[in-house]
C-alpha positions in Angstrom: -41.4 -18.4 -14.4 -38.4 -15.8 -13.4 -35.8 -17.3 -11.8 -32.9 -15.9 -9.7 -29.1 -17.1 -10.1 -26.2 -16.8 -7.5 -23.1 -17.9 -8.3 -20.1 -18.5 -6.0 -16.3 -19.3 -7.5 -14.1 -20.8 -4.7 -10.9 -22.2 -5.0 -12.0 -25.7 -5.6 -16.0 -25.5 -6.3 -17.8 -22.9 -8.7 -21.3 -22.7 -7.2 -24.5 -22.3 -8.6 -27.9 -21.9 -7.0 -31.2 -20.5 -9.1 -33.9 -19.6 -7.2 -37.8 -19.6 -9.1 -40.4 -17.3 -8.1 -42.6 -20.5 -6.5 -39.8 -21.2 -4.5 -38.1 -23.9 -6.8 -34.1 -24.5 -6.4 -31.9 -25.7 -8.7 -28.1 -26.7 -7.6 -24.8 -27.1 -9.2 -21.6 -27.9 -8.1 -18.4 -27.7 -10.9 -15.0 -28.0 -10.6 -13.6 -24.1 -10.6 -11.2 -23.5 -13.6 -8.6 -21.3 -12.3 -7.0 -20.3 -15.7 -10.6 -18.5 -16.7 -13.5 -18.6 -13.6 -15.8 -17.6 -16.0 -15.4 -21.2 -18.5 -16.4 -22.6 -15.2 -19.7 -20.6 -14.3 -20.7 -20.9 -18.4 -20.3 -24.7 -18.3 -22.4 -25.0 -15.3 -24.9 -22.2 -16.1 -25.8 -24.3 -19.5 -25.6 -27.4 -17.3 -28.0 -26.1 -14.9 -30.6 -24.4 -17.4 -30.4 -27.8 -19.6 -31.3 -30.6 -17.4 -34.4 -28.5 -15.5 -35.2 -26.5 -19.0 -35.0 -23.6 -18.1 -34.7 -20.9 -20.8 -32.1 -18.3 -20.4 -34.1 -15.1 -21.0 -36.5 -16.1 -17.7 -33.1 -15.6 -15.4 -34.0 -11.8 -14.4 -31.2 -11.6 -11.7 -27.8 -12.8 -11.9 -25.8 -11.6 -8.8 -22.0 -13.2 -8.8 -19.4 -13.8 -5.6 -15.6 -13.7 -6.6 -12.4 -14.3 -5.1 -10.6 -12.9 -7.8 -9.8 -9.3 -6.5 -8.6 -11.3 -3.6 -6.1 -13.5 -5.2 -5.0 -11.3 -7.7 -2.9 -9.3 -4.2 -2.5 -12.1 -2.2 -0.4 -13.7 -5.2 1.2 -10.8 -6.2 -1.1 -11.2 -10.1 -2.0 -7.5 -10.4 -1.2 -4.8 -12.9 2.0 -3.2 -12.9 1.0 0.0 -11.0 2.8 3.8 -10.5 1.6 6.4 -7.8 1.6 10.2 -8.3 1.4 11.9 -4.6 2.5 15.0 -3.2 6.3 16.0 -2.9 7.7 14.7 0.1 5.5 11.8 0.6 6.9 9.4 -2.1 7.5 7.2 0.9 4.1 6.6 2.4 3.6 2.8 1.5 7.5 2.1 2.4 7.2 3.9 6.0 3.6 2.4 6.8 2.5 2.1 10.3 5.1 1.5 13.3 3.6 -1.6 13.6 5.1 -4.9 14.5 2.8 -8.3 14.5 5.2 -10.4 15.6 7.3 -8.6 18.9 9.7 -10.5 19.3 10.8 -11.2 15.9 13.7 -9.1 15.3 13.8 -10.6 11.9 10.1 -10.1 10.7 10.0 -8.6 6.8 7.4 -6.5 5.9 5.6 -7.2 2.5 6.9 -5.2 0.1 4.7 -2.4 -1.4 2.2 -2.9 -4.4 4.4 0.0 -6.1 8.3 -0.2 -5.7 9.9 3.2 -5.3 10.7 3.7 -8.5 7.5 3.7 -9.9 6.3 6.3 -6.7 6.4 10.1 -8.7 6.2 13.3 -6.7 4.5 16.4 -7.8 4.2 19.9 -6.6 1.2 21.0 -4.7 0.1 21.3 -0.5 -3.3 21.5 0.3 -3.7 22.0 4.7 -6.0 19.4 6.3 -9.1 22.3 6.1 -8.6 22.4 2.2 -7.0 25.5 1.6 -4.6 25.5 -0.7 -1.5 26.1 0.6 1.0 26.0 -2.7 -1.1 25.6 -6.2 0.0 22.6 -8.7 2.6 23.0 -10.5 1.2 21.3 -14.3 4.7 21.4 -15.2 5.5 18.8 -12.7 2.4 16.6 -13.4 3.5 16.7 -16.9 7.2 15.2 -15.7 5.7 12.7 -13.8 3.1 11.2 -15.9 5.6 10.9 -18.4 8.2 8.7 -16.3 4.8 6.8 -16.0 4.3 6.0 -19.3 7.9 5.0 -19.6 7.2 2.9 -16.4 5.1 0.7 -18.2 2.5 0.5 -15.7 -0.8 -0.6 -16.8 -2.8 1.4 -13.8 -2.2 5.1 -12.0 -3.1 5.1 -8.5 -3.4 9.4 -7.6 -3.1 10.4 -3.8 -2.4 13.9 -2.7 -2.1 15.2 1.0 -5.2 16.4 2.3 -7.5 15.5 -1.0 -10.5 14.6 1.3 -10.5 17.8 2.7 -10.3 19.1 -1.3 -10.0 17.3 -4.1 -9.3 19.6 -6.8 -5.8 18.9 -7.6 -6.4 15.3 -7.9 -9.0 15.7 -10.0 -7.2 17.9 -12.3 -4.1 15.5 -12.1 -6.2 12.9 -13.3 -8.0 15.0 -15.8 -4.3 15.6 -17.5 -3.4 11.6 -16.7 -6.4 10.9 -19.1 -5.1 13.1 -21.8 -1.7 12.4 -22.0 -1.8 8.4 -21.1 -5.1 7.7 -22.7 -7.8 5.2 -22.0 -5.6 2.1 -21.7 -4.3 2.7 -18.6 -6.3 2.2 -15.3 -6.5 6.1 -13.4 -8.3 6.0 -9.8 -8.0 8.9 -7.3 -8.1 8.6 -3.3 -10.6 11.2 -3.0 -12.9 9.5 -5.0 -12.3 5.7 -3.3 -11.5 6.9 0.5 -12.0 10.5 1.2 -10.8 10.0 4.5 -7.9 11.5 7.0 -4.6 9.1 7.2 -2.6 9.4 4.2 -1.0 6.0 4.5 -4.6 4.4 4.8 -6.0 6.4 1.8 -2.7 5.5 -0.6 -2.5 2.3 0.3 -6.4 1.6 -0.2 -6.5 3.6 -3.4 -3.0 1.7 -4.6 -4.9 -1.5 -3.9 -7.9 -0.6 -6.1 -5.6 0.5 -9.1 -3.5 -2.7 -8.5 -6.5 -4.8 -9.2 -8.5 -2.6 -11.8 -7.2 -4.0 -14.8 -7.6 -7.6 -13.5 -11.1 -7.1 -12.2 -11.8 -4.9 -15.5 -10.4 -7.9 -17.9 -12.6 -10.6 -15.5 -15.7 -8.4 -15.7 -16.0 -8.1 -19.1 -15.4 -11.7 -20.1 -18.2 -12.6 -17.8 -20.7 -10.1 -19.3 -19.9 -11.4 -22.6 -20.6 -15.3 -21.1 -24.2 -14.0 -20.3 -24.5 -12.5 -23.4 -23.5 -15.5 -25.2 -26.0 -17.4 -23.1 -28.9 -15.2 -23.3 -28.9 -14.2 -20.0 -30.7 -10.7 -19.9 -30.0 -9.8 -16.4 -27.8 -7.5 -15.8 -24.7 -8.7 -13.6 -24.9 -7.5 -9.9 -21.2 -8.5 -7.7 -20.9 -9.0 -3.8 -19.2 -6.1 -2.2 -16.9 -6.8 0.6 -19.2 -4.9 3.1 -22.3 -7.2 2.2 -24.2 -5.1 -0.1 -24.5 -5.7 -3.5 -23.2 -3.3 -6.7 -23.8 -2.9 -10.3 -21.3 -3.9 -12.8 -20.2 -0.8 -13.9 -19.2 0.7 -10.0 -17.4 -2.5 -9.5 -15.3 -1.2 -12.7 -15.0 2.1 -11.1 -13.8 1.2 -7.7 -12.5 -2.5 -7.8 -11.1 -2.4 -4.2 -14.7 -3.1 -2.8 -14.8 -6.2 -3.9 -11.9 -7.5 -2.5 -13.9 -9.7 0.0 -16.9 -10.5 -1.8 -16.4 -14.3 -1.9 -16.6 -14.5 1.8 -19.5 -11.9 2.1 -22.4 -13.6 0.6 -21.6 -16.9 3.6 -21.8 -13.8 6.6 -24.9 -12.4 5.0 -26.9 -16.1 4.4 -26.3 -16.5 8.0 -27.3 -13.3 9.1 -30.6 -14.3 8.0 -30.6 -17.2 9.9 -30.1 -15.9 12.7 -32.6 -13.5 12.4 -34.9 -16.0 11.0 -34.2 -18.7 14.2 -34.1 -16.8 16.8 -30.6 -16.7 17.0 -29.5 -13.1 17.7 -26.2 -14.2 18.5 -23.9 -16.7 16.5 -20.8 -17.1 14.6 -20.8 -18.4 11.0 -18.0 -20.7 10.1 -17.6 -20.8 6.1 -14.9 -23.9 5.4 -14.9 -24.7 1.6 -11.9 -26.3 -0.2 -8.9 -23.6 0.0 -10.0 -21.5 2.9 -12.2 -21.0 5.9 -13.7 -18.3 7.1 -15.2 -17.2 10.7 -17.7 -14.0 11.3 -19.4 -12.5 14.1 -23.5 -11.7 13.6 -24.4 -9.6 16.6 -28.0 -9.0 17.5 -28.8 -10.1 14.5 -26.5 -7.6 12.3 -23.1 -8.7 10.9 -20.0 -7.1 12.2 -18.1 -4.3 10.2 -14.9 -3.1 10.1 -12.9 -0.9 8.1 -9.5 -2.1 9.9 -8.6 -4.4 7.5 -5.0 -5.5 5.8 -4.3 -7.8 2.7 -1.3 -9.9 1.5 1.5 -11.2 2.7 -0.6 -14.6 2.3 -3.6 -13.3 4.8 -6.3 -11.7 5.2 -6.7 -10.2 8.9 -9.3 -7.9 10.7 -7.7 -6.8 14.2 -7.8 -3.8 16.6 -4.9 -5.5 18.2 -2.5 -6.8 15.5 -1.7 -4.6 13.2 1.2 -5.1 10.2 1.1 -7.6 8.3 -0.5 -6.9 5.3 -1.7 -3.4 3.1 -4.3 -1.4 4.6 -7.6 -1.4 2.7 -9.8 1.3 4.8 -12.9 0.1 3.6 -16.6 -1.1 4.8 -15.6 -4.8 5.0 -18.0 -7.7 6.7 -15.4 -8.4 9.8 -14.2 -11.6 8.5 -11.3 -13.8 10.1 -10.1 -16.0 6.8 -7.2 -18.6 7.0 -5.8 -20.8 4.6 -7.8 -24.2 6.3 -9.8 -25.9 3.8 -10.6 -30.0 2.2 -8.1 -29.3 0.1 -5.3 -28.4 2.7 -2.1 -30.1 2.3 -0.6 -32.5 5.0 3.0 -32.6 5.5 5.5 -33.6 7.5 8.2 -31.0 8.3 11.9 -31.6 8.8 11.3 -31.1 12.4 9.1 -34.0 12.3 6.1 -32.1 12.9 2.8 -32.5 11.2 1.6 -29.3 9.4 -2.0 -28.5 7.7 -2.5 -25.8 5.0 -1.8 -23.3 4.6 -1.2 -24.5 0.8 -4.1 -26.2 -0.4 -4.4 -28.6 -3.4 -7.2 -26.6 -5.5 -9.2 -27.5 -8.2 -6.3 -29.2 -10.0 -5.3 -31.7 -9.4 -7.7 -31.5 -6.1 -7.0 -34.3 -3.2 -5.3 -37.2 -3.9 -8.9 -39.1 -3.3 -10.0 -37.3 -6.3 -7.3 -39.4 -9.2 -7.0 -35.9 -11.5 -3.1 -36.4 -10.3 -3.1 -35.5 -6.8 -0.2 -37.2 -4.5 0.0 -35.1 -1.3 -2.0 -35.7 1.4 -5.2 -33.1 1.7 -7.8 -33.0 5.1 -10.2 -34.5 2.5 -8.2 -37.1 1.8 -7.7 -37.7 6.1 -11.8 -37.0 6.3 -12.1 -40.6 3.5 -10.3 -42.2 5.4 -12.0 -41.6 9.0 -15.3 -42.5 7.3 -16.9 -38.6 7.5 -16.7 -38.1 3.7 -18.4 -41.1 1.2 -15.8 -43.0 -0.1 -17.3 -43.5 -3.2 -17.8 -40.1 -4.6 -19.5 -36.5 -3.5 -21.5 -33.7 -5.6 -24.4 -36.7 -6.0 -21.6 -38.7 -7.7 -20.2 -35.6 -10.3 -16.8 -35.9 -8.1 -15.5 -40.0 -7.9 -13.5 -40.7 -4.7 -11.1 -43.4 -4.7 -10.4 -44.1 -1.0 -7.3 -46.5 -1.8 -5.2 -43.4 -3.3 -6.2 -41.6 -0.2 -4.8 -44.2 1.8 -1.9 -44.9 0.0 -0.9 -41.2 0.4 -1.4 -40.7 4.3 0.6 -43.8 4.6 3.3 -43.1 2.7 3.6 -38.9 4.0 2.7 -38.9 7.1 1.9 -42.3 8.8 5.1 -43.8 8.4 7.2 -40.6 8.8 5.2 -40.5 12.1 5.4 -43.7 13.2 1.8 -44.5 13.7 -1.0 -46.0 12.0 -2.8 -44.7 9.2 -6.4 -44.3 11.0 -4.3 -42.2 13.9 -2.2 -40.3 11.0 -5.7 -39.1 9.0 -7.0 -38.5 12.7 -4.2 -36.3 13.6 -5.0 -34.3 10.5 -8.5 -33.8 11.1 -7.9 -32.1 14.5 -5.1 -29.9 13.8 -7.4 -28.8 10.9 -10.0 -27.5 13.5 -7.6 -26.2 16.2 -6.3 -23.8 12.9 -10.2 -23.7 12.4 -10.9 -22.6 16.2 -8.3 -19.8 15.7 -9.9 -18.0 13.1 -13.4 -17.9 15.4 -11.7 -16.7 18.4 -10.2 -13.9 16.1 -14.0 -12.8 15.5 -15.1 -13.3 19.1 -12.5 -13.8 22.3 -9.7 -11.1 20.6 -12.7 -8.9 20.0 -14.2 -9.1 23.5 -17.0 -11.7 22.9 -17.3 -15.0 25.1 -17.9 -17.7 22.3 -20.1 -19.4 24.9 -22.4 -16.9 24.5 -23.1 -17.7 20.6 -23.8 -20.6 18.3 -22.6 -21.4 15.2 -23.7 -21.2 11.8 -21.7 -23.9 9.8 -21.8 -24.2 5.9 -19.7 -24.4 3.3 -18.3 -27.9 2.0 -16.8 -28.7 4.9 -18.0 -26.8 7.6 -20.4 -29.2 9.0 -17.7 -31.3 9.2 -15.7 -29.8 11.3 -18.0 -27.7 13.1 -18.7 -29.9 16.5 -14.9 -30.5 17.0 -14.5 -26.7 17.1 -17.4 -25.9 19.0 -16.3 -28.6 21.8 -13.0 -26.4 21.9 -14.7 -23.2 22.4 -17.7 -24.7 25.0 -20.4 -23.6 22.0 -23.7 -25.6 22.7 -25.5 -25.4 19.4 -25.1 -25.5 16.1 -27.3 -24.7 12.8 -26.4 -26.5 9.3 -29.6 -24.4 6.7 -30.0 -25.6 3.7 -27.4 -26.3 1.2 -24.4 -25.9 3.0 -22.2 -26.6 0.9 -23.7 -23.8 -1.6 -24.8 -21.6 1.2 -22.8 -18.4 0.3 -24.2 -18.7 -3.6 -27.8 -18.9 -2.1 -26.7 -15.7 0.1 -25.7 -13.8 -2.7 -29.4 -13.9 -3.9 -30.3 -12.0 -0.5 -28.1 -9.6 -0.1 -29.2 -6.1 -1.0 -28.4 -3.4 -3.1 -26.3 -1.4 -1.0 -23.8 2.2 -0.9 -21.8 3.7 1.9 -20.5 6.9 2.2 -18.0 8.7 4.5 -16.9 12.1 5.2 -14.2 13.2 7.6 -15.5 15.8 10.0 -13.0 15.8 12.6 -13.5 17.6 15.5 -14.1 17.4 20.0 -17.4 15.9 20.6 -18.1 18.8 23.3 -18.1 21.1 20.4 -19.9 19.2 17.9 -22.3 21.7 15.6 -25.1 19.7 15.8 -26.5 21.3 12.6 -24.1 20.8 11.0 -23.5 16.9 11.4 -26.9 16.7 10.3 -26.5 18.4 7.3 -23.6 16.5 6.7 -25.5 13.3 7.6 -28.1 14.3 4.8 -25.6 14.9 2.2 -24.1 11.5 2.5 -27.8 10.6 2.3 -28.4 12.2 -1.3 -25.4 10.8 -2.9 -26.3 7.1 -1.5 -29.7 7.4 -2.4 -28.5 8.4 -6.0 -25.8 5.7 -6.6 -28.3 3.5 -5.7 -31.0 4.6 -7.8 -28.4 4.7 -10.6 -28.0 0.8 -10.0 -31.9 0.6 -10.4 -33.2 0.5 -7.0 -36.6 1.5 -6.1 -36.4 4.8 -4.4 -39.3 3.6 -1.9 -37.3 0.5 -0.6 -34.4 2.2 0.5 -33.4 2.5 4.2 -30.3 4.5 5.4 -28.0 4.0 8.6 -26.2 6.5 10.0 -22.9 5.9 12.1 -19.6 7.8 13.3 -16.1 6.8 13.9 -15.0 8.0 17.2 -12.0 7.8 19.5 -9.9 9.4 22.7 -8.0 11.8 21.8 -4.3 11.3 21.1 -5.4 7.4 19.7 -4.8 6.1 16.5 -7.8 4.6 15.7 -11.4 4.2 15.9 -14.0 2.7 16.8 -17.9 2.5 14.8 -21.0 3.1 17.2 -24.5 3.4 15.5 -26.2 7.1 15.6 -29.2 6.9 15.7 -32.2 9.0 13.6 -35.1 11.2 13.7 -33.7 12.7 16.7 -31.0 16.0 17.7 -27.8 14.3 18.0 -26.2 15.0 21.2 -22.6 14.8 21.7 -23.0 13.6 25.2 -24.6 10.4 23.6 -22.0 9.8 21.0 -19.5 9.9 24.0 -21.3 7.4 25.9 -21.9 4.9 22.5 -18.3 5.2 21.9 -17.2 4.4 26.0 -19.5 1.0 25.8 -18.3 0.2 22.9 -14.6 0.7 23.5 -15.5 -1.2 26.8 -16.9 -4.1 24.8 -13.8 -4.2 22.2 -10.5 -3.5 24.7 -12.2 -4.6 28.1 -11.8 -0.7 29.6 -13.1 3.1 29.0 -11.5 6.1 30.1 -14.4 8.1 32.1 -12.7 11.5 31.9 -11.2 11.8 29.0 -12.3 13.9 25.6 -13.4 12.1 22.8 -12.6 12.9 18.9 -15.6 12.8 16.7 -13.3 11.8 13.5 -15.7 10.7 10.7 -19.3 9.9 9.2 -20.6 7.0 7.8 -23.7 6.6 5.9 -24.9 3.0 4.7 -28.2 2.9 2.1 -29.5 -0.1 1.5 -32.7 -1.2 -0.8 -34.9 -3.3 1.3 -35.4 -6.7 -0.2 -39.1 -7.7 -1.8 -41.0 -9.6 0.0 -40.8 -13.0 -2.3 -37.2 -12.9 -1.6 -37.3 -13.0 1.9 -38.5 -16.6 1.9 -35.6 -19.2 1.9 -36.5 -22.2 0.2 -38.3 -25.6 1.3 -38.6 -27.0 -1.6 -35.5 -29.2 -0.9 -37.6 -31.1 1.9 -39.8 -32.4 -0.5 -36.3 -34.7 -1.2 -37.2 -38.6 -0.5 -35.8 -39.9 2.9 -32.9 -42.3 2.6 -35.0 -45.5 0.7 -34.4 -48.9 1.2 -31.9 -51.0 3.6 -30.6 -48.2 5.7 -27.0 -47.4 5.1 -24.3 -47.2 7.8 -20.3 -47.5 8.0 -17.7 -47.3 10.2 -16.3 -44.1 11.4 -13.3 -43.5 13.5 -14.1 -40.7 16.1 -10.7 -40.6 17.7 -9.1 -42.9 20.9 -11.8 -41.5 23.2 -14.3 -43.5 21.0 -12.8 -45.4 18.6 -13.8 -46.7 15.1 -18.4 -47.0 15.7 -20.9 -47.7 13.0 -22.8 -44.9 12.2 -25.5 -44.6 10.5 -26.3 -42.7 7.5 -29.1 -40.7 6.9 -30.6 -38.0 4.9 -31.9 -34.3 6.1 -35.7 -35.3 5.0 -34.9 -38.4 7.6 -34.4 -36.1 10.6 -38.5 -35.0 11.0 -39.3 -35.9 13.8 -37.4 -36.4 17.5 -33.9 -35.6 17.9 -31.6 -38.1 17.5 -28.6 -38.9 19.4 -24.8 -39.2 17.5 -23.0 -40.7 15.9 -24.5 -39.9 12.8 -23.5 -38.7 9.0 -26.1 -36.7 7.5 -25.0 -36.5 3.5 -26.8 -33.6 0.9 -25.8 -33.1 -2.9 -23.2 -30.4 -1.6 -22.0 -31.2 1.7 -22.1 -33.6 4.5 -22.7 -33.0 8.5 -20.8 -35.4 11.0 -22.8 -35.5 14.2 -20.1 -36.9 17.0 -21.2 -39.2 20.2 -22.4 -36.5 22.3 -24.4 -34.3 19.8 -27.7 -34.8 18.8 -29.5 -33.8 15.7 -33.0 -32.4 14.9 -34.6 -30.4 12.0 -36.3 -26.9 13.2 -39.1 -25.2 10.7 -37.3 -23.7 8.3 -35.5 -27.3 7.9 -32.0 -26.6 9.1 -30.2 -29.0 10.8 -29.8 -28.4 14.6 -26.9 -29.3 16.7 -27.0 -29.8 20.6 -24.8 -30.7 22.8 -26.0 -33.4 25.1 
């Protein structure tokens, strides 16, 4: 039998689902090892394969979720890194955007630039923005500068030129001489080639980004290829892409920036399906793991896209509205809200007196407190022990031991007694001002984007999600809620659904009334040709592939833009791209402008390969799992002062057929538990997820 692996690496937990062709799962949860992810994903690969004997060659797909891109900016781990741009424009990442997130901070610091100034080298060349070359490039002056690189000592070349995606050529040949002269060991990238797009800021500071991380994502690669090799693992290793889609080894080395949010694009995906699958158009998936948690938007059944996206600074933030705060990466990225709220969140007492959660989290090691690996501040794990939500004798089917005394010890001694107030109140405190940071990052997705939350369920997986999910949808007035299957391993079983996938831009800029509609569409099929070969190069079957076109419009005199679907088989008509943009900019800012001209600015093309059929069935195998045997379990849980400390009974999934029933009740998995509150009941729908209603 051929079997499927995903595999997830989070903070705390290294994931790992496989998937057999009769529908057969197999789950594994392992402590992440930070110093090398890929020790991690080896020990639980032979862990996995050993106990249900399964041989390695019969794994035929192997597709991987990492944060490592990720972390390697947000804690300032990636290569040391020099830029070569036109003269005059040295500056570019210093200057930025006049944008200030916080308006009334007189003090606010901007993050420093990826490349300090010194390492920023100017050449001689102008190309206008319709790629005619104004003055030609001076070699002599390339020469100069790729020698004060070497000298440098940077380990990657990051090549940006004014107008290159209008023409490319002198980046090209800059790079072309780059090659020559610094030789293979360093990391070379070009914007033209990662974002041939207008916005010189945007396109060095997303093509700074991906030479930043090459050499880290290049190292991290490698060793896990050679970890499959060593294994016998004959499939060949497929990585999440920030924008949902998946990508070949090999293009991941080439252009490392779009991986940058693959962790949390395999959750968005998974739930996608879901939706789609339960009749759920509408919802918002809530991914809440160990370090982080993460909130998306799935629209009429489609996840939300942006390429407004910034990095560092310690966040990750999608926003039309708040701008500034970390480096632009102008890239097809799933429209994810991610904050630094997870079971491993510390919880501290400030100087002021005032309780704080996160955004510093505990990890892997030493993990909570709860845990005994060494742990001694207080983590919402720890809190969610003490409350009775989490087993106090051990999670992961008994891999992880929980010690509830340490846990308790802890909260008293950090934040009970600085608090004055018992230690039930103290762990209860911590749960909620976990979720209120929690409720945040879904109205980032929905209210700040226009969308009544009311209007949408939720989607709740990850470790903890189902945990916290009906405190934050009482916040936000959400009525249901859907737990699928394996939650707490949910984004490693999405990675085995996602699809092969390419996107394509070209800036065509230009007044919608005097769009050429010949020649958008000939543009429109040239994007086509180039997705359709990347993705054939990545082994997809030509007859499974499905393209999307879209365009980036906006009034003109605005900065930005917005991304409205065009659709195909039909004359575009600028009067319709007009209109697509007003209800759309309607939707997103609350307003349209009736009158005024709009700016056709780019194209987009997406390609995806259409999944086979056999992988289009989630798995039910896990129902087959016995229902809770025996004397039935229950404890005492504390569900606040509106309800106080209730015994609550503990069930499995398998024990939900049947009617609904009423909370309180804790439904524990392998991978996750779901706390159903008094005022929530619980059923199982067909394709055995756990529902959620308010009653």
């Amino acid at each position: 039998m051929s079997w499927q692996a995903g595999v997830d690496i989070g903070g705390t937990f290294t994931d790992i689902v496989l998937v057999g062709d009769d529908g057969a799962v197999v789950r594994r949860k392992v402590l992440s090892t930070p110093h090398d992810y890929s020790a991690a994903i080896r020990d639980g690969m032979i862990a996995a394969m050993q106990e249900h004997a399964i041989a390695p060659a019969d794994i035929r797909r192997f597709v991987h979720g990492t944060t490592v891109a990720t972390n390697a900016i947000l804690e300032g781990r990636g290569a040391v890194t020099a830029l070569i741009t036109t003269r005059g424009f040295r500056d570019v990442l210093e200057l930025r955007r006049l944008r200030v997130p916080e308006l009334y901070n007189l003090s606010y610091e901007r993050p420093a630039p990826l490349v300090p100034r010194r390492r920023r080298f100017e050449v001689e060349e102008r190309i206008d923005a319709k790629g005619r070359v104004l003055t030609k490039l001076n070699v002599a002056t390339v020469k100069n500068a790729l020698q004060l690189v070497r000298e440098s000592g940077a380990r990657a070349l990051a090549i940006s030129l004014l107008h290159s995606y209008a023409n490319p050529a002198h980046e090209l040949r800059v790079a072309e001489l780059a090659r020559r002269i610094l030789g293979p060991q360093i990391f070379i990238c070009c914007s033209s080639s990662i974002l041939p797009e207008i916005r010189e800021y945007e396109r060095t500071s997303t093509v700074v980004i991906n030479a930043y991380i090459g050499p880290v994502v290049h190292g991290y690669v490698k060793r896990l290829q050679a970890v499959l090799r060593d294994l016998g693992i004959p499939a060949p290793l497929q990585i999440m892409q920030s924008n949902g889609g998946v990508l070949g080894a090999e293009a991941v080395l080439e252009k490392p920036a779009y991986i940058v949010e693959s962790g949390p694009a395999a959750g968005v995906i998974g739930g996608a399906r879901i939706a789609q699958r339960s009749g759920n158009a509408n919802v918002v998936t809530i991914d809440m793991g160990g370090t982080t948690a993460k909130a998306s938007m799935v629209e009429d059944g489609h996840v939300t896209k942006t390429s407004e996206y910034e990095i560092g600074a310690g966040i990750n933030i999608s926003s039309h509205l708040t701008k500034g705060r970390g480096h632009a990466l102008k890239l097809s990225v799933i429209d994810v809200s991610e904050i630094g709220a997870g079971g491993g969140s510390l919880a501290v007492v400030d100087r002021s007196g005032v309780l704080r959660v996160g955004p510093q989290s505990a990890g892997a090691d030493p993990g909570p407190v709860c845990y005994g690996r060494g742990g001694t501040t207080p983590t919402l794990t720890d809190a969610m022990v003490l409350l009775g939500y989490v087993n106090p004798d051990g999670i992961a089917g008994g891999a992880v031991p929980i010690d509830a005394n340490l846990a308790h010890a802890a909260i008293e001694r950090e934040i009970a007694k600085k608090l004055r107030r018992t230690v039930r109140d103290a762990a209860f405190g911590i749960y909620v001002l976990a979720a209120t940071t929690m409720t945040r990052a879904v109205k980032a997705v929905s209210t700040y984007r226009g969308r009544d939350p009311r209007d949408f369920g939720l989607v709740a997986f990850g470790g903890n999600g189902a945990l916290m999910a009906a405190q934050i949808a009482d916040a936000l007035q959400i009525r249901r809620i859907v737990v699928p299957q394996m939650p707490g391993l949910f984004s490693a079983f999405g990675l085995l659904i996602a699809q092969p996938e390419q996107e394509f831009t070209q800036t065509l800029f230009g007044r919608t009334s005097g769009v050429d509609s010949q020649e958008v569409e000939a543009a429109y099929r040239g994007l086509e040709a180039r997705a359709r070969r990347a993705l054939l190069q990545d082994g997809a079957n030509p007859d499974m592939i499905e393209v999307r076109r879209l365009a980036d419009l906006r009034y003109s005199g605005q900065a930005y833009e917005l991304t409205v679907a065009v659709p195909e088989g039909r004359r575009i008509d600028p009067r319709d791209l007009a209109e697509a943009f007003g209800v759309e900019h309607q939707r997103t800012y609350g307003h349209r402008a009736l009158d005024e001209p709009v700016d056709l600015v780019s194209l987009r093309l997406q390609a995806v390969e259409r999944v086979k059929a056999g992988r289009e069935i989630l798995p039910t195998a896990l129902l087959a799992a016995a229902r809770s045997a025996g004397k039935p379990v229950s404890r005492a849980v504390y569900f606040g002062p509106e309800h106080g400390e209730l015994p609550t009974p503990v069930i499995s999934r398998a024990d939900l057929s049947g009617a609904a029933r009423s909370g309180p009740l804790i439904i524990e998995e392998y991978d996750a538990t779901c706390l159903v509150p008094p005022g929530w009941s619980a059923s199982i729908d067909p394709m055995a997820n756990i529902v959620l209603s308010a009653e």
